[in-house]
Phi, psi and omega in degrees: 000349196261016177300177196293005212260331182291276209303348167305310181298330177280351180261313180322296183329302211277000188252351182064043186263116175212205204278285184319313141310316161316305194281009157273295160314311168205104202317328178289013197262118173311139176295197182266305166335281193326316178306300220265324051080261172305312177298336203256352171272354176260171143320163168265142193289126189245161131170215190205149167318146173209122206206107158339158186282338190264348164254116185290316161220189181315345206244323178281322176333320195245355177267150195315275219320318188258346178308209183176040141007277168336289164313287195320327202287279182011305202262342184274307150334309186284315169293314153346323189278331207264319200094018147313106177273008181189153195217132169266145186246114158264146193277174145210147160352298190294301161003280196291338186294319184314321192184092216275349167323276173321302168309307173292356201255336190273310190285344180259013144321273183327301202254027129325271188313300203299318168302321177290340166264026190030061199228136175241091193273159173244149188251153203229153182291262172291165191175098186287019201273140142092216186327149172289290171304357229291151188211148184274185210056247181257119204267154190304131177283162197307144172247135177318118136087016197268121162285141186007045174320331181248019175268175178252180171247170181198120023253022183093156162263142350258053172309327214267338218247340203283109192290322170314334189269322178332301169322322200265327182291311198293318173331286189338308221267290220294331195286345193273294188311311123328305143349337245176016183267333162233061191253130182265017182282330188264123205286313204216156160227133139296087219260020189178090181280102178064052156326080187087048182256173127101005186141314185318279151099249193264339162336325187255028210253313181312300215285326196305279188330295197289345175282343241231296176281342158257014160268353182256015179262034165221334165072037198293173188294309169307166166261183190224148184209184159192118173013161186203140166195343156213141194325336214251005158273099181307277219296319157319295166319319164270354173276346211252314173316311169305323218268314210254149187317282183240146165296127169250144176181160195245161167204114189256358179281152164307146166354290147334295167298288164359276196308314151001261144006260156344290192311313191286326188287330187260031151268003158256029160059065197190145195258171192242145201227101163319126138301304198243171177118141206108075214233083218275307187304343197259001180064026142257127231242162116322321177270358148248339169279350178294288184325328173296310166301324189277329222268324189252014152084011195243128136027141175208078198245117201255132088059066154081150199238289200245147169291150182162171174336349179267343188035055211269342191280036181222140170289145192311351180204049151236106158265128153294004328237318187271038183069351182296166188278138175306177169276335167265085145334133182262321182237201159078139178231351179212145119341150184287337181261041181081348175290165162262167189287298167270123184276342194269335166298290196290300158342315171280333166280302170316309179299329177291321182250046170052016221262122160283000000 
């Protein structure tokens, strides 16, 4: 009783947060028909965080030199094979401040490939998470056995917080949105991954709040949501639950608690998309938390796809120091040269997503 599924509810409760209230507070909000509407018009959503194997983070994955076409048609393929229909992506800023031309030119590149596999990825903005610092050109290499050691944050700390920068981030946030507002290639946008991660806390709430408002003053086609990932951010948890189109949330707990979870997110009638999960030493499994997921009708995008530079198969506080491989892989589902890590995992996502 005392899991994380209590403190959610008590943080909903205590903030006087419900359906009606949202749709009162804030009028730009799709109604929940519209929401529901739109959710029923997809596939049930399958898929995995996604960044090539050849990138350590957002910034080599997305600047000319480094971008990797080649790896992505590959690697989409693989996702394709599984029946995976949609992939979450992060954009990150600085990419785009070099050469903002270039960039929209490379991601609708990007969202090509992702079309030739029948894959509709939703993209995602801002992110508080790891590095600090992100600097453009050439990014650091991984250090062994380092759970994501090279990824950034964007716009960085405490960059997130300097009310002076907003102008060049909303440019940033309105030329992708526009660009891009009525692209059906494109599921969803994320406008904020883990909002008052790294430290942050309520810290990140102005840039939440302004990203939030210049994506509905461009209005896309898509809806926009951002994540709900920890209980104990009251104040976040309720602007980002009110503000988005459809709920989003990551969970990394075992079954029991997961499903919780759920059961509490589908009292505001609104559909729901998993972001994260699928942590195997912490028992979040594929064979159980998928199947739970396809059952309750909600989104199912797990934590990583190909082993690669990010070295996301090592746990978030186990480093390995000389590089060897775990006995467990913590994320990640193929190899780079496509094998699965389980083959008995990819079965069940191919039986689950009808995949012959």
């Amino acid at each position: 009783m005392n899991r994380c599924y209590i403190p959610l509810l008590c943080a909903l409760l205590i903030a006087g947060v419900s359906i009606s209230h949202a749709q009162n507070k804030a009028a730009a909000v799709w109604p929940a028909a519209k929401a529901n509407s739109w959710y029923k018009s997809h596939p049930w959503l399958t898929g995995a965080d996604y960044i090539p194997h050849t990138a350590i983070n957002q910034l080599e994955m997305w600047q000319a030199d480094t971008f990797d076409p080649k790896t992505i048609d590959q690697e989409f393929g693989y996702a394709e094979g599984i029946g995976f229909n949609t992939m979450r992506v992060f954009l990150h800023s600085v990419a785009w401040s070099q050469d903002p031309k270039g960039f929209k030119s490379r991601l609708n590149q990007f969202l090509d490939i992702a079309a030739k596999h029948h894959i509709t990825p939703m993209l995602v903005f801002f992110d508080d998470c790891w590095n600090k610092t992100p600097k453009q050109g050439l990014q650091p290499a991984p250090k062994p056995g380092v759970h994501n050691s090279g990824w950034m944050q964007d716009p960085g700390q405490p960059a997130s917080e300097d009310a002076a920068i907003f102008p060049a981030l909303e440019k940033y946030v309105k030329d992708i949105l526009t660009s891009f507002a009525h692209d059906k290639r494109i599921l969803l946008w994320d406008l904020y991954n883990e909002p008052g991660n790294g430290g942050k806390k309520d810290k990140s709430l102005p840039l939440l709040t302004k990203i939030f408002q210049w994506a509905k003053e461009v209005d896309p086609d898509q809806p926009i949501s951002a994540g709900l990932w920890s209980w104990e951010l009251e104040t976040l948890n309720t602007f980002q639950v009110t503000h988005s189109d459809v709920i989003t949330y990551h969970d990394y707990e075992e079954l029991p608690w997961h499903l919780r979870v759920v059961q509490i997110l589908k009292s505001y009638g609104r559909p729901l998309i998993c972001t994260e999960y699928m942590a195997r030493p912490r028992n979040s499994l594929f064979s159980t938390i998928l199947p739970m997921l396809k059952k309750e009708n909600v989104g199912a995008i797990n934590w990583g796809f190909v082993s690669g530079k990010t070295n996301t198969i090592y746990a978030w506080d186990t480093p390995i120091p000389d590089g060897s491989e775990p006995a467990v892989w913590f994320h990640d589902i193929f190899r780079a040269d496509g094998t699965p890590y389980k083959q008995e995992e990819v079965n069940l996502i191919k039986q689950l997503n009808e995949k012959k």
